[in-house]
N, C-alpha and C positions, 0 to 999 in steps of 0.2 A: 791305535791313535789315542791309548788312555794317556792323559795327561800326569802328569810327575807330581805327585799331591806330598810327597815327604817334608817339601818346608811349610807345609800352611802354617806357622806356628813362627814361624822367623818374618819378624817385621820387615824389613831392608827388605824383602823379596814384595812388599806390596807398596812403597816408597814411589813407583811410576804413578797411581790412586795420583797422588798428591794434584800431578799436574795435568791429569787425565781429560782431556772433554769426554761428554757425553758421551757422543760418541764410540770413543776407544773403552768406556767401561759398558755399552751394548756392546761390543765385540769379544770382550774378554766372558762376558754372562753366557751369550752364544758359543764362543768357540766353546766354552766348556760343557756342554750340553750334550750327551747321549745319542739323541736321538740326531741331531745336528753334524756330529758326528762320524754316524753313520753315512747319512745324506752324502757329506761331502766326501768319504772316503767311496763312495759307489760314483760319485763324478771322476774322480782321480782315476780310481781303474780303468774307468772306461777312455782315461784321456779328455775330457770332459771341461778341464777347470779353463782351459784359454777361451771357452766357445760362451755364449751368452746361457747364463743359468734356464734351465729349463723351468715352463708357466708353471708345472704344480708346485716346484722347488721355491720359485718367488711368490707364489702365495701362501704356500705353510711358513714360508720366514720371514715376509715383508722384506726379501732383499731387493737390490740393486745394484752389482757392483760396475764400476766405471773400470775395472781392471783387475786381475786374478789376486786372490786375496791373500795374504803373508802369513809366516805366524811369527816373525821379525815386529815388535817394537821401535815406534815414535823414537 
């Protein structure tokens, strides 16, 4: 799940920033996170991501999600 970091250097690839809420740029901070990462790839195996995040999981991340999370852009 390592992220595709070859354009960091091409503007037009961070042009969504523009119209971003809050929000959506703690999403992009998080998803791109290591350790985060891991987390959620150990839910996916286990089949995990439809079911309500597990209490240690929402306490190391302060999540909550209302429904399983994308990695689809606004």
């Amino acid at each position: 799940m390592k992220p595709n970091t070859s354009g960091w250097r091409v503007e037009a690839a961070y042009d969504f920033v523009d119209h971003a809420s809050v929000d959506d740029i703690a999403w992009e901070c998080l998803r791109r996170n290591r350790d985060y990462q891991k987390d959620y790839a150990t839910l996916k195996r286990r089949r995990a991501l439809g079911h309500p995040m597990p209490a240690e999981l929402e306490r190391r991340w302060g999540l909550r999600f209302r429904r399983p999370s994308t990695t689809g852009r606004r």
